[in-house]
C-alpha positions as CSV (number, residue, x, y, z in Angstrom):
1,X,72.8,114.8,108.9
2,X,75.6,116.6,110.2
3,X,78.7,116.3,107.8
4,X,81.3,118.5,109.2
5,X,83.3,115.5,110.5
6,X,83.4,114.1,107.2
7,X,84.6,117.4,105.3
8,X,88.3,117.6,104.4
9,X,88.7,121.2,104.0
10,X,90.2,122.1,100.9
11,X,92.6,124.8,99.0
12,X,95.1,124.1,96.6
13,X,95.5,126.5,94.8
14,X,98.4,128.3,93.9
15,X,99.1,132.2,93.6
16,X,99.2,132.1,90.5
17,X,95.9,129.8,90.0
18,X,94.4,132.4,92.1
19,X,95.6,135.6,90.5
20,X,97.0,136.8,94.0
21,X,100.1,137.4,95.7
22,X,102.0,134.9,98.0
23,X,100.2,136.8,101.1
24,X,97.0,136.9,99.3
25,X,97.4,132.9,98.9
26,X,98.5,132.6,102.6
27,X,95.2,134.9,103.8
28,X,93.0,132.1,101.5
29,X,94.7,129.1,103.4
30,X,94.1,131.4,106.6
31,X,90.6,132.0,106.0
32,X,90.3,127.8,105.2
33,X,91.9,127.7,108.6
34,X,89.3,129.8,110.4
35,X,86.3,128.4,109.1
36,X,87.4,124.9,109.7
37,X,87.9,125.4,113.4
38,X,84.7,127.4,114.0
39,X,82.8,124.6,112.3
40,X,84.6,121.9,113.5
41,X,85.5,120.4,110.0
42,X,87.8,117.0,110.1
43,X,90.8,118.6,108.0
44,X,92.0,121.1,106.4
45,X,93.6,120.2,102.9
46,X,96.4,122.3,101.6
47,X,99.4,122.3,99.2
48,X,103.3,121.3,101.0
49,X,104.4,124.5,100.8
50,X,102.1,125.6,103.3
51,X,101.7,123.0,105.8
52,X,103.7,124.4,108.3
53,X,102.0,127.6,108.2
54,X,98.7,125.9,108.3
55,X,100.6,123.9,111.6
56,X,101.5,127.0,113.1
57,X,98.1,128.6,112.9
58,X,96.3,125.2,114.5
59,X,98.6,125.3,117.3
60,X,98.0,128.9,118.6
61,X,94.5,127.7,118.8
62,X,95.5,124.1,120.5
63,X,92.8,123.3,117.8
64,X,92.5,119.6,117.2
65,X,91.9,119.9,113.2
66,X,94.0,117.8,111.3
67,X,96.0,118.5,108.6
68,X,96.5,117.0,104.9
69,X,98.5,117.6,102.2
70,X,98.9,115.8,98.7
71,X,101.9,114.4,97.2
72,X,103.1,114.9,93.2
73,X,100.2,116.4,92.7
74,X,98.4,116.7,90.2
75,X,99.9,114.8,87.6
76,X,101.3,111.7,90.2
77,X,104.3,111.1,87.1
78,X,106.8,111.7,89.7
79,X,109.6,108.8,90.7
80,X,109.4,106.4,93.4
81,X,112.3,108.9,95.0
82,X,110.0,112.2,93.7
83,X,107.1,110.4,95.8
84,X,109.0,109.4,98.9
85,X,111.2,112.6,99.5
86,X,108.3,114.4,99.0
87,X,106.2,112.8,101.4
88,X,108.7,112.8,103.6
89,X,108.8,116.7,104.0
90,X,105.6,116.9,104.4
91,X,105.6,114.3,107.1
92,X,108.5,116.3,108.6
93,X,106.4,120.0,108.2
94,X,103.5,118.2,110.3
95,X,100.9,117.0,108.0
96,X,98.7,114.3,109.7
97,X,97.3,112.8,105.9
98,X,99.4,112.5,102.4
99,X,97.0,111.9,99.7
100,X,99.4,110.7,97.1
101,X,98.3,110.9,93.1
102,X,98.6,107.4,91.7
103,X,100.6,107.5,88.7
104,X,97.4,106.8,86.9
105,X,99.1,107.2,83.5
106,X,101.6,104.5,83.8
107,X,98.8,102.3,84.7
108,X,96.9,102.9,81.9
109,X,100.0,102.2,79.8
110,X,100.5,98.7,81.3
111,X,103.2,99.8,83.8
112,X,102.1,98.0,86.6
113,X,105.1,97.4,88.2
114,X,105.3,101.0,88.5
115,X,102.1,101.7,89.9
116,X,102.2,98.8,92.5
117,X,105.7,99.7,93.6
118,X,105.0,103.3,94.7
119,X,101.5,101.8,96.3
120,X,103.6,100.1,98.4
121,X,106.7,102.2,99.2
122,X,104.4,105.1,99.9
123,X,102.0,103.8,102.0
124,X,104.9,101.7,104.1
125,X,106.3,105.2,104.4
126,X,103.0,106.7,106.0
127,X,101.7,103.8,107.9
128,X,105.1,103.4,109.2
129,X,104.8,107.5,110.5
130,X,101.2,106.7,111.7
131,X,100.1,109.0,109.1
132,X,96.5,108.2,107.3
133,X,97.5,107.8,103.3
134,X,94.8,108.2,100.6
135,X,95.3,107.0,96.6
136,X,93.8,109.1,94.4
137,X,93.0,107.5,91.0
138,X,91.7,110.2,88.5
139,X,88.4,108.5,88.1
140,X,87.9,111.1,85.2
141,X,91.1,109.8,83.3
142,X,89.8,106.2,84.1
143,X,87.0,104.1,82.1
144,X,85.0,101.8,84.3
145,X,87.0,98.9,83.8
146,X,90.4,100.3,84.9
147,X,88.5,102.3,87.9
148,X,87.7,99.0,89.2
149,X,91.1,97.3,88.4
150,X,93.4,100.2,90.2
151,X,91.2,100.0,93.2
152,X,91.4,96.2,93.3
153,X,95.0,96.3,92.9
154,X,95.5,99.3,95.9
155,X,93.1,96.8,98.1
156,X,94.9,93.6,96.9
157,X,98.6,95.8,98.0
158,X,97.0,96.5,101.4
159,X,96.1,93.3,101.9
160,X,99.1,91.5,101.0
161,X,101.9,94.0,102.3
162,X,99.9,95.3,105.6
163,X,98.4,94.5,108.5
164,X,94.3,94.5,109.5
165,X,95.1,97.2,111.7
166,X,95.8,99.6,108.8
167,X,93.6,99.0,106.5
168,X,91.3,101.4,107.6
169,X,94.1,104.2,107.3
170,X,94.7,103.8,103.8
171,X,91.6,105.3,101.4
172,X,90.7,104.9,97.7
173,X,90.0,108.7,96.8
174,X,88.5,109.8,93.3
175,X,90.1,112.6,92.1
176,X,92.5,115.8,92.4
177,X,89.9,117.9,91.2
178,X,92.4,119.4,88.5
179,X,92.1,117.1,85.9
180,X,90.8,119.0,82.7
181,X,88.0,117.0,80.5
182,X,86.4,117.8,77.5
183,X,83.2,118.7,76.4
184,X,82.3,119.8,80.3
185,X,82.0,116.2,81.6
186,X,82.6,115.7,85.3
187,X,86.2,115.9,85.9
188,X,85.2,114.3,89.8
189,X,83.4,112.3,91.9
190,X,80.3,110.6,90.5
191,X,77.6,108.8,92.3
192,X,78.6,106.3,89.3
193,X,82.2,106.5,89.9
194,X,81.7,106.2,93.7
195,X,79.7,103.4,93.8
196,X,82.7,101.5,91.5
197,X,85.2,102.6,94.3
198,X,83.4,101.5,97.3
199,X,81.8,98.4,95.7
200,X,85.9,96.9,94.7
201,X,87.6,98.4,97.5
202,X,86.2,97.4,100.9
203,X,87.1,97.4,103.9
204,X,89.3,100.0,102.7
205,X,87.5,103.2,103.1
206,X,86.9,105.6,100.5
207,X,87.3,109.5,99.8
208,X,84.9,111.5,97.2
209,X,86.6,114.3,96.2
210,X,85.7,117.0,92.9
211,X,82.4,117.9,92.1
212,X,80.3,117.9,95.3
213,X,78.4,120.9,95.1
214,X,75.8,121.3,97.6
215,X,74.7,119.4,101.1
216,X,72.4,116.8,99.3
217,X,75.1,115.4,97.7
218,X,77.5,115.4,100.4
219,X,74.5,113.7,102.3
220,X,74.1,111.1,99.4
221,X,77.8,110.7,99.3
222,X,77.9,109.7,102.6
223,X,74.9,107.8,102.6
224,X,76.5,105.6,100.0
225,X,79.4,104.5,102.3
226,X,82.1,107.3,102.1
227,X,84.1,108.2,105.0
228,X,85.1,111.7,103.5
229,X,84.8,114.5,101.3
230,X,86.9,116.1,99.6
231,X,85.5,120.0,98.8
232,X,86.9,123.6,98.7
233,X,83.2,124.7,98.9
234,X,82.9,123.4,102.8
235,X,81.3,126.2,104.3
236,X,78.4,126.7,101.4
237,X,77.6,123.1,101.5
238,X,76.8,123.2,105.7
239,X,74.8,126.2,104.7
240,X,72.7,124.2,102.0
241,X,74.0,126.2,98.9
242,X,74.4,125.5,95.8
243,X,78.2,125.9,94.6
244,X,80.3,126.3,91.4
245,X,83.4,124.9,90.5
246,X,85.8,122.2,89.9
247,X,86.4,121.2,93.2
């Protein structure tokens, strides 16, 4: 299977994360850059700050890979106005996807108003740019039960609030791949955790993002009905490695 056009490209890092300069950051998100247009990868997936860089370098190579970015990221605890004015740099910079953190924390707390309201501001905000918006629920915060509730409720939302049209530009994603868990346990997407997502969320499509490690489980990903994943270990996983890491 050839799962290039499902890979969303992904650094998100900061210099400091990394242990490098600002230019040894920017020559990382160059080097993502590269390798996503020689292999033809869907997306590149960076941080705001460097979105228009990222732009830049796609447009001296009229090179048709998209760009996405996430939004109050990692946590998602950011106000309605946090959310929106963020997104709407980004949208500004040139980003073509926002893959907003649900404020996963609030729901868990019973703020539901919360949660629902910045579902639908945000992706109002998106759609209404022609911009692709994904959630991302923190499957690894989540048990079971609420993984299926918060996917329900971003389906019911879409539903509800949007048109047929869009709901295949809005995507359920598992994780920001920076959530810390204890005792080692997967802090991403699980074939367990997937199959929740996609089994309460259709039509909507769905994004598998943390943990995927080698091309056999992209392949099984895929095979269980996502549209894309999420890695930072893209070019290993074409290759048929076997990769470390979080994300």
């Amino acid at each position: 299977m050839d799962v290039r056009q499902y890979i969303d490209s992904t650094y998100l890092k900061t210099p400091a994360m990394a242990g490098v300069t600002i230019k040894g950051n920017n020559e990382a998100v160059k080097s993502l850059v590269r390798d996503a247009i020689v292999n033809g990868y869907k997306l590149v997936m960076v941080r705001p700050e460097t979105v228009t860089f990222v732009k830049e370098l796609l447009s001296v190579e009229r090179s048709k890979v998209l760009i996405g970015t996430v939004v109050d990221f990692p946590e998602g605890e950011g106000t309605l106005f946090k959310k929106l004015e963020e997104a709407r740099e980004c949208i500004e910079w040139g980003a073509d996807e926002l893959d907003f953190v649900i404020d996963y924390k609030a729901y868990k707390r019973g703020d539901i108003e919360k949660v629902k309201t910045d579902v639908i501001e945000c992706t109002r905000l998106g759609l209404d740019h022609k911009k692709v918006v994904k959630w991302i629920i923190e499957v690894a915060a989540l048990s079971d039960k609420e993984i299926i509730s918060i996917t329900v409720l971003i389906k019911n939302i879409v539903f509800t609030y949007f048109s047929e049209p869009d709901y295949f530009n809005v995507f359920v994603k598992s994780s920001t791949g920076f959530y810390k868990t204890e005792k080692s346990l997967p802090n991403g997407a699980t074939i367990h955790s997937i199959k929740l997502i996609l089994e309460n969320s259709f039509p909507l499509p769905v994004k598998a993002a943390g943990g995927i490690r080698n091309y056999n489980e992209a392949v099984q990903m895929i095979r269980l009905g996502v549209k894309r994943i999420g890695t930072s270990s893209a070019n290993q996983i074409i290759a048929g490695a076997q990769v470390s890491g979080e994300y």
